[in-house]
FIVOSE-245675 format. One record per atom (N, C-alpha, C): residue number from 1; residue in three letters; atom name; x, y, z. Coordinates in steps of 0.1 Angstrom, whole numbers, plus 5000, padded with zeros to 4 digits. Example, Ala and Ser with C-alpha at 12.3 -4.5 7.8 and 13.67 -1.06 7.14 Angstrom:
<atoms>
+------+------+------+------+------+------+
: resi : resn : name :    X :    Y :    Z :
+------+------+------+------+------+------+
:    1 :  ALA :    N : 5132 : 4943 : 5078 :
:    1 :  ALA :   CA : 5123 : 4955 : 5078 :
:    1 :  ALA :    C : 5132 : 4967 : 5078 :
:    2 :  SER :    N : 5128 : 4978 : 5071 :
:    2 :  SER :   CA : 5137 : 4989 : 5071 :
:    2 :  SER :    C : 5129 : 5000 : 5079 :
+------+------+------+------+------+------+
</atoms>
This chain:
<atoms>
+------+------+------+------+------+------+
: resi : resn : name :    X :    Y :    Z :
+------+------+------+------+------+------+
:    1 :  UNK :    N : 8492 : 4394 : 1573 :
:    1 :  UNK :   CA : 8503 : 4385 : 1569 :
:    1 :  UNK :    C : 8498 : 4371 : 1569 :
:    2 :  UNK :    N : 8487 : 4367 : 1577 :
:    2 :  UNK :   CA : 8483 : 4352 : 1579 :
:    2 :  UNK :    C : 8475 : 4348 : 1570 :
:    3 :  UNK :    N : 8469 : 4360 : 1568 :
:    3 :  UNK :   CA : 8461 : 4354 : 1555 :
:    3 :  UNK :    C : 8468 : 4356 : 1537 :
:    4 :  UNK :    N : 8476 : 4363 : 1539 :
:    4 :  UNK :   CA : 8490 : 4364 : 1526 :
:    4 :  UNK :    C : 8492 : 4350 : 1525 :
:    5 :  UNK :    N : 8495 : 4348 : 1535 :
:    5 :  UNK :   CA : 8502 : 4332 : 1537 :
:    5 :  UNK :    C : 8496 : 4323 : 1533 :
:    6 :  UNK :    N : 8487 : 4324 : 1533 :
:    6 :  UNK :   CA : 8473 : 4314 : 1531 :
:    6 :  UNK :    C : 8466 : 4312 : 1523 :
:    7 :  UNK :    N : 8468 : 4325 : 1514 :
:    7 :  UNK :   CA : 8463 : 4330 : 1499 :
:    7 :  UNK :    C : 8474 : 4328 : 1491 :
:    8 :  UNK :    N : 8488 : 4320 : 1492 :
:    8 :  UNK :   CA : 8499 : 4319 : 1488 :
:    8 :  UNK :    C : 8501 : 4302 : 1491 :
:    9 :  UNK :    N : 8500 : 4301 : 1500 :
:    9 :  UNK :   CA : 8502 : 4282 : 1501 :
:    9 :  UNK :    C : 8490 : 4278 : 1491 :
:   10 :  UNK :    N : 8478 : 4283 : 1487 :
:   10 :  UNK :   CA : 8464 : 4273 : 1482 :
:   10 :  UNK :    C : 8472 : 4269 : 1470 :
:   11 :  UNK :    N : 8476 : 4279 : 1459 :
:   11 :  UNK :   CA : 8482 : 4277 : 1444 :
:   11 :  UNK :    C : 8492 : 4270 : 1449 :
:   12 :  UNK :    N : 8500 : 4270 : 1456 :
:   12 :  UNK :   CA : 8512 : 4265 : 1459 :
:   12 :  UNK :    C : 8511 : 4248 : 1458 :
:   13 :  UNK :    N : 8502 : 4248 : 1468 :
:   13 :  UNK :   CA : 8495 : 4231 : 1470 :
:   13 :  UNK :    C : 8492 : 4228 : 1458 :
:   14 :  UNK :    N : 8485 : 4233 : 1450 :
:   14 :  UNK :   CA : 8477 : 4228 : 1439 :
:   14 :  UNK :    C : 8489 : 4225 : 1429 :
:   15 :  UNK :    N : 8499 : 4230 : 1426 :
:   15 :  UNK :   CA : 8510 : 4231 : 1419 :
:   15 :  UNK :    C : 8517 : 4219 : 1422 :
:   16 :  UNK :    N : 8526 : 4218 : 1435 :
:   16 :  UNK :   CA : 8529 : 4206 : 1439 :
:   16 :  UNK :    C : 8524 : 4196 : 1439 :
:   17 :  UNK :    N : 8509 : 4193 : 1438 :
:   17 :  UNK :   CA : 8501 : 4180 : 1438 :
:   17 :  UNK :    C : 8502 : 4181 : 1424 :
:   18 :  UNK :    N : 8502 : 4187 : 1413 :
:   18 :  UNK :   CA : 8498 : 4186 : 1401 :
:   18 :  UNK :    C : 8514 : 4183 : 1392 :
:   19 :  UNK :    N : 8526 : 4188 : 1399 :
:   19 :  UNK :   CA : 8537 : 4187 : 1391 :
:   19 :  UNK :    C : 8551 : 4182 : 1403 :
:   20 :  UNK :    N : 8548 : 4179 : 1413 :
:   20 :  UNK :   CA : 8553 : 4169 : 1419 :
:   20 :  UNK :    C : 8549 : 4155 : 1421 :
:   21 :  UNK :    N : 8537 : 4158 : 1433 :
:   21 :  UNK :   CA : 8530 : 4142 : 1430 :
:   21 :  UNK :    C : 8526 : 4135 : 1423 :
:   22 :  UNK :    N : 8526 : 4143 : 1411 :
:   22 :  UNK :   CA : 8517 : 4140 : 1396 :
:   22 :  UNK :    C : 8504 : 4134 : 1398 :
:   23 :  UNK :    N : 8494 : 4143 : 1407 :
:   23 :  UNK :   CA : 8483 : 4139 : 1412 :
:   23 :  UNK :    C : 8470 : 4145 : 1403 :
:   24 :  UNK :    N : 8466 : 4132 : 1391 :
:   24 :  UNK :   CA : 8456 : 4139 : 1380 :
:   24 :  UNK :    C : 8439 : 4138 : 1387 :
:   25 :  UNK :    N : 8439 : 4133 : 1400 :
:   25 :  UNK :   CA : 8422 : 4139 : 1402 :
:   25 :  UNK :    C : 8422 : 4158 : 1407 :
:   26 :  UNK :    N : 8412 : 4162 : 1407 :
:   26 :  UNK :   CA : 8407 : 4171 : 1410 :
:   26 :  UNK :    C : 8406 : 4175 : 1425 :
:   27 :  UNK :    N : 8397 : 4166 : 1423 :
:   27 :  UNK :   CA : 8391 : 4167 : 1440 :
:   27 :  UNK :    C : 8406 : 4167 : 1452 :
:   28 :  UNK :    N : 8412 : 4155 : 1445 :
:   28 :  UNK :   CA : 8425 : 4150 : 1457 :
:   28 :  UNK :    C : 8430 : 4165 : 1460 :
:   29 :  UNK :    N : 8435 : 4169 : 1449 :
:   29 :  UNK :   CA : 8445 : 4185 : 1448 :
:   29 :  UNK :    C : 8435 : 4193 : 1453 :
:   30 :  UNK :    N : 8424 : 4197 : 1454 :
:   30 :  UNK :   CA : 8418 : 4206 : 1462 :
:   30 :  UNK :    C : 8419 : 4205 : 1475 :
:   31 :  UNK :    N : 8417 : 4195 : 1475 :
:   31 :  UNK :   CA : 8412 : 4189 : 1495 :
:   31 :  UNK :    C : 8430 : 4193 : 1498 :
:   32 :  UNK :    N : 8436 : 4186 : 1489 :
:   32 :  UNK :   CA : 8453 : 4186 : 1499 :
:   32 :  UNK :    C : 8457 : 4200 : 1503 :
:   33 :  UNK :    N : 8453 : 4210 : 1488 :
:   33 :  UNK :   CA : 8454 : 4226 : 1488 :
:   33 :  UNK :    C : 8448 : 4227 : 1499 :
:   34 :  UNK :    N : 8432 : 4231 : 1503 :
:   34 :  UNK :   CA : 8425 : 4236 : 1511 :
:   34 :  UNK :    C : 8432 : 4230 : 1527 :
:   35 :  UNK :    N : 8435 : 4216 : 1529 :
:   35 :  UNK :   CA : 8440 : 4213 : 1537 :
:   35 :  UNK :    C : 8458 : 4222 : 1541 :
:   36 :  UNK :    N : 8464 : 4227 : 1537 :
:   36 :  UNK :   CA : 8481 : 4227 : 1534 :
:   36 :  UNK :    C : 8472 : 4243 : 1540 :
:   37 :  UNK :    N : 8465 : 4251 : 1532 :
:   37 :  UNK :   CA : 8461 : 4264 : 1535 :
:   37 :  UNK :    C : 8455 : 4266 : 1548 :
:   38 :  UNK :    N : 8446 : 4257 : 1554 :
:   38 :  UNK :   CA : 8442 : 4258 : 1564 :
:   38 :  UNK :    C : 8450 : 4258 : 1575 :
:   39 :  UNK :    N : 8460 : 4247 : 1573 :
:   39 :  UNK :   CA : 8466 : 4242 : 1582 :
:   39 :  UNK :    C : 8482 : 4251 : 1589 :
:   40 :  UNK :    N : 8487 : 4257 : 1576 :
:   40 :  UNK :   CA : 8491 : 4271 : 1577 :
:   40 :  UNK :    C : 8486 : 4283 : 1585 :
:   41 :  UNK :    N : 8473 : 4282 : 1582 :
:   41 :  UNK :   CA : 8461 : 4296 : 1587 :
:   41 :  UNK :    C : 8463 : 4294 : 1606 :
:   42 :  UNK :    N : 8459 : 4277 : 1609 :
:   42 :  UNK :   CA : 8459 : 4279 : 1618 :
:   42 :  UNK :    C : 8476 : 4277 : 1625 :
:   43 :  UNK :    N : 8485 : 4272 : 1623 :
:   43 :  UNK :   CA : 8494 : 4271 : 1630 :
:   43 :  UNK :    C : 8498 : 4283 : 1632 :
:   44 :  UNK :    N : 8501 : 4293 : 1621 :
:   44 :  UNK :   CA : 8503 : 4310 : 1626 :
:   44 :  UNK :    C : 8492 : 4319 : 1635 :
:   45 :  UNK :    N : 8480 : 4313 : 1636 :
:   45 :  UNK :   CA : 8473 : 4316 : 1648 :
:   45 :  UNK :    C : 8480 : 4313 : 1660 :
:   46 :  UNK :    N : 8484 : 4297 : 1661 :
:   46 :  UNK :   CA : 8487 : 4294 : 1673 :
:   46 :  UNK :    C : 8504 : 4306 : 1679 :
:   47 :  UNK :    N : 8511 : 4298 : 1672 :
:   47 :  UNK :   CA : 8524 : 4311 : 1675 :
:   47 :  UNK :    C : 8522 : 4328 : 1678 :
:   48 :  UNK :    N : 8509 : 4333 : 1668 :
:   48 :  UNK :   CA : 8509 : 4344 : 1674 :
:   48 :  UNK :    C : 8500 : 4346 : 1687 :
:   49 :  UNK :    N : 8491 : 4339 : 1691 :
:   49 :  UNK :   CA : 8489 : 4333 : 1704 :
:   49 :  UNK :    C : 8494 : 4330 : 1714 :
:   50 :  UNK :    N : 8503 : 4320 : 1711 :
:   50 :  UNK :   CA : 8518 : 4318 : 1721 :
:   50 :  UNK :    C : 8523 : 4327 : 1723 :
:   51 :  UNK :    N : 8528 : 4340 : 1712 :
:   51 :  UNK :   CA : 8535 : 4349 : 1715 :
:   51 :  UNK :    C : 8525 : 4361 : 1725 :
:   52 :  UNK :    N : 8513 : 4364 : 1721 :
:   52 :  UNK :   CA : 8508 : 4369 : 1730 :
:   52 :  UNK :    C : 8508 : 4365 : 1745 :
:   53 :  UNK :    N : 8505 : 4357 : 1745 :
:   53 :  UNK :   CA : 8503 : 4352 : 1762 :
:   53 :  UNK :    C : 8516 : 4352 : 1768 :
:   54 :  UNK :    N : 8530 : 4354 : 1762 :
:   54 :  UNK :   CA : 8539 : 4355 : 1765 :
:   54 :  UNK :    C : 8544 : 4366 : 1767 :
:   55 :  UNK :    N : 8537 : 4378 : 1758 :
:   55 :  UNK :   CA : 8539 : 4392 : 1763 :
:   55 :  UNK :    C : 8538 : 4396 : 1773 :
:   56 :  UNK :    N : 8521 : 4389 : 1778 :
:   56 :  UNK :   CA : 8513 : 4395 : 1785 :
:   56 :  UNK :    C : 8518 : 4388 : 1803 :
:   57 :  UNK :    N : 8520 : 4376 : 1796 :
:   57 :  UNK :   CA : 8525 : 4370 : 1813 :
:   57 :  UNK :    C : 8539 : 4378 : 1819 :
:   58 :  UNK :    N : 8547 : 4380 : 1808 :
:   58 :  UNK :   CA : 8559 : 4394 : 1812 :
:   58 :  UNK :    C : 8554 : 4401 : 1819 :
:   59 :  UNK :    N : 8545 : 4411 : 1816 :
:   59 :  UNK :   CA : 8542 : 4423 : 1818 :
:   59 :  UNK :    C : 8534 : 4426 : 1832 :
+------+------+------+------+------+------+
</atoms>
């Protein structure tokens, strides 16, 4: 699922930088994509992390 997510925000970024921001370099819309995608990748790391250590301190 985290990587769905991640493989789903990159086009997404690129899209919005290209037909919202109306952002015509290249480079910009890659970096914001790869950033938006990463940044994604890790915050669902973190939660499912949080949620683990929350299982486990239950238990």
């Amino acid at each position: 699922m985290q990587e769905l997510l991640t493989a789903v925000t990159y086009p997404l970024g690129w899209l919005v930088c290209s037909y919202v921001l109306k952002i015509e370099s290249g480079l910009a819309k890659l970096l914001i994509s790869l950033t938006a995608a990463i940044l994604v990748y890790v915050l669902i790391g973190i939660k499912l992390s949080k949620k683990e250590n929350k299982k486990d301190n239950e238990d």
